[in-house]
C-alpha positions in Angstrom: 18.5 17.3 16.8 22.2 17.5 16.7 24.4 17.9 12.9 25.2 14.6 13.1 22.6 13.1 13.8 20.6 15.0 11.1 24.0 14.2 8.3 24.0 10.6 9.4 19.9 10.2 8.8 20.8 12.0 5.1 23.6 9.1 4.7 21.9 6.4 5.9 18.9 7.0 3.4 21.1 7.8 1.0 23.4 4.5 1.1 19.7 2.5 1.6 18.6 4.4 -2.1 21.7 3.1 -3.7 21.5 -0.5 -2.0 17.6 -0.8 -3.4 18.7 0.6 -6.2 21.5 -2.0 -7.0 19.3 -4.7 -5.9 16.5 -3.9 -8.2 19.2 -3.6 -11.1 20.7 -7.3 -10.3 16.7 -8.5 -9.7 15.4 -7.3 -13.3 16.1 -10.5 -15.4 14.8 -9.4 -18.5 14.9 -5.8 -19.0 10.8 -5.1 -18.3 10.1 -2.7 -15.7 6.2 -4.1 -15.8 5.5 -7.8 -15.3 3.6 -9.8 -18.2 0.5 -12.1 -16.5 -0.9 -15.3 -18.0 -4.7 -15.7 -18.5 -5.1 -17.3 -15.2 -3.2 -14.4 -13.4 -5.1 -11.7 -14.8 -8.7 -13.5 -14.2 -7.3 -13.6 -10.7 -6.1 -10.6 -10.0 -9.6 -9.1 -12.3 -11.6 -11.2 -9.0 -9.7 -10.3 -6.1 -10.4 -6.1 -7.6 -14.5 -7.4 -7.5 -13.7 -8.5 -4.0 -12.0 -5.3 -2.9 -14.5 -3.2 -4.2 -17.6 -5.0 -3.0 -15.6 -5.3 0.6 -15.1 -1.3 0.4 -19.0 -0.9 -0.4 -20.0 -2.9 2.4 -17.9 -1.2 4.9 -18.7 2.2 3.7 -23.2 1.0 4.4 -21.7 -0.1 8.0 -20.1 3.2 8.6 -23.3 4.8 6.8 -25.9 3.0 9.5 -23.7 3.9 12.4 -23.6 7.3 11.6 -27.3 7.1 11.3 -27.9 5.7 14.5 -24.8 7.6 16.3 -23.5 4.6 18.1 -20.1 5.9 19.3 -16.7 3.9 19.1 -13.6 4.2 20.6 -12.1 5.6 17.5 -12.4 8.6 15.3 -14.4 8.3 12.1 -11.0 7.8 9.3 -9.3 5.9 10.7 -12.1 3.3 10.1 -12.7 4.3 6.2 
C-alpha cells in the first residue's frame, strides 16, 4: 500500500466524518438526540422485540436438533446463529 493511497483513505474518512457530522447537525430539528414515541409506537416496537426473540428461540431448537442428529450443511456453524 503506497503513502498515498494510505493519506487519501485517512482523508476520505475524515471529509465523510465531517459531512455525516454536518448532516446530522442540519437533520436534528429539535435539539433531542433520542426520539420520543407515541403509545402506538412503543406497543409496536414492544411486539416486533416478542417477535425477535421468539424468532431467535426457534432458530437456536433448529440448530440444537441438527447438532443432535449431525446433518451437515454447506456452511460453518456461526455463521447460521
Amino acid at each position: 500500500m503506497s503513502k498515498f493511497y494510505g493519506a487519501g483513505l485517512a482523508v476520505g474518512i475524515l471529509v465523510g466524518i465531517i459531512i455525516v457530522v454536518f448532516v446530522m447537525k442540519f437533520w436534528n430539528n429539535d435539539g433531542k438526540m433520542k426520539t420520543r414515541y407515541d403509545e402506538m409506537q412503543e406497543k409496536a416496537r414492544g411486539t416486533a422485540y416478542m417477535y425477535a426473540f421468539w424468532a431467535v428461540v426457534i432458530c437456536e431448537a433448529v440448530l440444537m436438533v441438527l447438532d443432535v442428529i449431525e446433518l451437515e450443511l454447506p456452511m460453518d456453524r456461526t455463521v447460521m446463529h
